[in-house]
C-alpha positions as CSV (number, residue, x, y, z in Angstrom):
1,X,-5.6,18.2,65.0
2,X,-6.2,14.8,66.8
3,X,-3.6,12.8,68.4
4,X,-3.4,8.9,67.8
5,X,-0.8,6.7,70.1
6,X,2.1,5.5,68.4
7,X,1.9,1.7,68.0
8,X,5.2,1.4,68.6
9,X,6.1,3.1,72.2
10,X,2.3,4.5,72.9
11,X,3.3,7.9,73.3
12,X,0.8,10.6,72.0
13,X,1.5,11.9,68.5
14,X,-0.3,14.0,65.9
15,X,-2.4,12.2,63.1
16,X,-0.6,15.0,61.1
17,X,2.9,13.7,61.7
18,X,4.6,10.8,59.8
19,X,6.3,10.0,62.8
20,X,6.7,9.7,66.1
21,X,8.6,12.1,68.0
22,X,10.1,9.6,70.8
23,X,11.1,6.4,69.5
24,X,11.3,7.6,65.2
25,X,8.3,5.0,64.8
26,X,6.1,5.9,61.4
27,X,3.2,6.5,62.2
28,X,1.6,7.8,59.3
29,X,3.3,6.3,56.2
30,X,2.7,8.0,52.6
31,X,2.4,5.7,50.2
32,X,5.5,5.4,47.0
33,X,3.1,6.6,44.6
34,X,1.8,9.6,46.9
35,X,5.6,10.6,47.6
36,X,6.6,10.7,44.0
37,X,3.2,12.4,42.9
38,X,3.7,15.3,45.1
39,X,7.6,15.9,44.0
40,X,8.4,18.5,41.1
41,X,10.0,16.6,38.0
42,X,11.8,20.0,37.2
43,X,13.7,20.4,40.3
44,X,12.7,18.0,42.7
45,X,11.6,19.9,45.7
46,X,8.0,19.3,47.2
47,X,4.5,20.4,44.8
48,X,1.5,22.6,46.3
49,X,-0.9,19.8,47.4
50,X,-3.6,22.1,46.6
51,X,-2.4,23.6,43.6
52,X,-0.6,21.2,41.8
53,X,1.9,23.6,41.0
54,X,5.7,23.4,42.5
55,X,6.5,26.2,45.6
56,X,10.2,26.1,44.6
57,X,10.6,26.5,40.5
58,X,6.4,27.5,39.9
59,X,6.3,24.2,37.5
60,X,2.7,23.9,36.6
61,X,1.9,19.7,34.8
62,X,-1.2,20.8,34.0
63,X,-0.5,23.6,32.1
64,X,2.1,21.3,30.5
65,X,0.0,18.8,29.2
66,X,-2.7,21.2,27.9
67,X,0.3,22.6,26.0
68,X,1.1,19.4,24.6
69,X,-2.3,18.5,24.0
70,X,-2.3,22.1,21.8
71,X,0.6,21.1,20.1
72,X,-0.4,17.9,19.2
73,X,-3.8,19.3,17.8
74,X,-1.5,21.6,15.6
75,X,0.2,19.1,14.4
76,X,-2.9,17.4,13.1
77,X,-4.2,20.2,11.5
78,X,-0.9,21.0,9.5
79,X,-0.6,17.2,8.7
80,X,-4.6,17.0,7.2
81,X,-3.4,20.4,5.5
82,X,-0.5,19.4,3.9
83,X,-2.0,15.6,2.9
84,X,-5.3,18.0,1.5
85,X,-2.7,19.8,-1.1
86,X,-0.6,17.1,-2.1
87,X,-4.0,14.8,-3.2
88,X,-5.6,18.3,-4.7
89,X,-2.2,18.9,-6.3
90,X,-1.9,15.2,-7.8
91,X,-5.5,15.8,-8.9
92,X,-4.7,18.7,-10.8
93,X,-2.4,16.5,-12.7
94,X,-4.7,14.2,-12.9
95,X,-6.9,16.0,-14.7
96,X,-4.5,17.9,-17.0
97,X,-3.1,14.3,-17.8
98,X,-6.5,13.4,-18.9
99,X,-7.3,16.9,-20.7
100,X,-3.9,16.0,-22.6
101,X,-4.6,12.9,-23.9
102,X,-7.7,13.5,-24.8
103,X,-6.4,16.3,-26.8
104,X,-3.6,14.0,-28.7
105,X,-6.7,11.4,-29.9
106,X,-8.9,14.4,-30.9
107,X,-5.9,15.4,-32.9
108,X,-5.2,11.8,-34.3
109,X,-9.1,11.8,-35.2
110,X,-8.7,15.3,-37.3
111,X,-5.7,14.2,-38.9
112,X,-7.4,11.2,-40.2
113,X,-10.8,12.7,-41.1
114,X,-8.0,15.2,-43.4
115,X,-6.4,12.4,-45.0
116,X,-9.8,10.3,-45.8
117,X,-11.7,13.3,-46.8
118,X,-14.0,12.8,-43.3
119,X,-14.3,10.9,-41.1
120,X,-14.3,6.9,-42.0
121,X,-15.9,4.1,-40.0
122,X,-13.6,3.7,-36.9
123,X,-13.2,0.3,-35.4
124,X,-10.9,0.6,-32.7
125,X,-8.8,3.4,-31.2
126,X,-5.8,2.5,-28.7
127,X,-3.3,4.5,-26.9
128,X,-0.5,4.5,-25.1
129,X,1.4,6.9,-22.8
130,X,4.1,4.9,-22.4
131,X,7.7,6.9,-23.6
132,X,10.5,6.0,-25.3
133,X,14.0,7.1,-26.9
134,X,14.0,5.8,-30.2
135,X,16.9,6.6,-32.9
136,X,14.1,8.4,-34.9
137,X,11.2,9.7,-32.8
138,X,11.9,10.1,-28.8
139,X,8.1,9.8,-28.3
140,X,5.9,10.4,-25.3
141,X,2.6,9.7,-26.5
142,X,0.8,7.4,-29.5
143,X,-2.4,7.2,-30.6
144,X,-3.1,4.0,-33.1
145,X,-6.6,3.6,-35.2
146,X,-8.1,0.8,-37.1
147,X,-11.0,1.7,-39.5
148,X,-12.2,0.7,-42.9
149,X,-10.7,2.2,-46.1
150,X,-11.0,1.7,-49.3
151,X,-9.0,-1.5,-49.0
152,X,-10.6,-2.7,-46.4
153,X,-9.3,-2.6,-43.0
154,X,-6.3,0.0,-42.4
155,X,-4.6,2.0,-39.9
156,X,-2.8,4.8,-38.9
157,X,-0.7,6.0,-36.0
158,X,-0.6,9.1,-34.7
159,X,2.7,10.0,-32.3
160,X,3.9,12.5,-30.1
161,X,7.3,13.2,-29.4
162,X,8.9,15.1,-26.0
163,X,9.4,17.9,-27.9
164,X,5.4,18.2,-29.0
165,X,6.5,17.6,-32.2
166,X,3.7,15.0,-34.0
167,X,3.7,12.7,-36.9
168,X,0.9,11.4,-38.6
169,X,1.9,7.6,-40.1
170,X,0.2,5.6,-42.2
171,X,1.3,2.3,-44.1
172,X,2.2,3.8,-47.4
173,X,5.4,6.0,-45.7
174,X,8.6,5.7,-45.8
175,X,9.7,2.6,-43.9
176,X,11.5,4.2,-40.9
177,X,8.3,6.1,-40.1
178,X,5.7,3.0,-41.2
179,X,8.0,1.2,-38.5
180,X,6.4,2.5,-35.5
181,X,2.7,1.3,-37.0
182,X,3.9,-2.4,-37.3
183,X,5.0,-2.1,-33.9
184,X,2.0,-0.5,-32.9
185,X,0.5,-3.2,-34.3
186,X,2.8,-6.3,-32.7
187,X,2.5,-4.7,-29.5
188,X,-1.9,-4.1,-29.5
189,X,-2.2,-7.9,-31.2
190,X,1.0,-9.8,-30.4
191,X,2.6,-12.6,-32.6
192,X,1.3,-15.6,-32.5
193,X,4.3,-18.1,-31.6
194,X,6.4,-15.1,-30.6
195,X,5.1,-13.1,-27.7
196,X,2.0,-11.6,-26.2
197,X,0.6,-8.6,-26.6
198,X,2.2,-5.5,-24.6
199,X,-0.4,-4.1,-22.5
200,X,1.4,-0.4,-22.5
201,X,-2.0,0.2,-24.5
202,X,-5.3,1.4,-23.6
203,X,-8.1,0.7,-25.8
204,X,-11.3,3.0,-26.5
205,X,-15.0,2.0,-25.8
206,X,-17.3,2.6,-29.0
207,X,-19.2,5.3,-27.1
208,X,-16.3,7.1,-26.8
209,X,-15.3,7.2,-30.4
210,X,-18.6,8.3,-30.8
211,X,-17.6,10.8,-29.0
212,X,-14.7,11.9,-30.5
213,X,-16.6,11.8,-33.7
214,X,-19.1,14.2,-32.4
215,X,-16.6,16.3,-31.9
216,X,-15.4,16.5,-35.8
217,X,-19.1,17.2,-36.7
């Protein structure tokens, strides 16, 4: 221990001491920040200066934060868990939405190839997965083809309803069926002077009504 002289009386006082003993002078002041490091957030009495750890209540910041910082990394890992199953999940669908639809057109295609003894010479396949409650068919699904008949250019429409009940339609049906292929029709084309064409439909690339065809062979 070392003594330094107080600057306020000069009497003799230890550099330990914050102040002086004889006149109350501080002699060695400890800084705010020091103060308010060194007292226990839990109960407020004074911290181990060496340990870091409270001498009244045993409160320990460090071990604290490294629990928080466990936590956290928890957290994170449940979070990129969670967000991994719901995009697998919504690819799942994805897929099965895809395996589905492709299953309705390969349908449409052997219900055609039936009714033209084989398969004609497809121009265009659209379809739509775009549902609606009709008075006749609630449908879910619709699958509308353009090739050449023996008339010349024809089609058909091939629909599924939301009870997986289908319909094959062509233009020589009854008119409340033959309906939904005029639509079919207004909504792929439009009507000039009337409106433009839906866009609920998706239409098929010739490679992949080669495809399909392939798959009829």
């Amino acid at each position: 221990m070392a003594l330094i002289k107080c600057v306020e009386c000069g009497n003799d006082v230890s550099d330990k001491a914050t102040r002086c003993p004889k006149c109350g002078k501080e002699v060695n002041p400890v800084s705010h920040d020091k103060k308010k490091s060194n007292i226990c957030k839990e109960c407020g009495q004074e911290m181990d200066s060496t340990t870091g750890i409270c001498l009244n209540c045993g409160f320990d910041p460090v071990r604290i934060e490294q629990k928080k910082r466990k936590a956290k990394k928890k957290i994170g890992l449940i979070v990129s868990s969670i967000t991994a199953v719901v995009v697998l999940a919504f690819g799942i669908m994805f897929v099965q939405d895809v395996n589905t639809g492709n299953s309705y057109i390969l349908a449409a295609c052997k219900e055609l190839a039936d009714e033209e003894n084989g398969f004609p010479d497809v121009r265009n396949i659209y379809y739509s997965e775009k549902p609606a409650e009709d008075s006749t068919i609630d449908y879910i699904y619709r699958v509308y083809i353009e090739y050449r008949g023996s008339l010349g250019t024809e089609s058909v429409i091939y629909i599924v309803d939301n009870k997986g009940n289908t319909y094959f339609i062509t233009a020589y049906m009854d008119e409340k069926l033959s309906c939904y292929l005029t639509i079919a029709e207004f909504e792929i084309n439009g009507l000039e002077g009337f409106f433009e064409p839906s866009g609920d439909w998706e239409k098929l690339s010739s490679s992949e009504i080669e495809e399909y065809e392939k798959k009829l062979e």
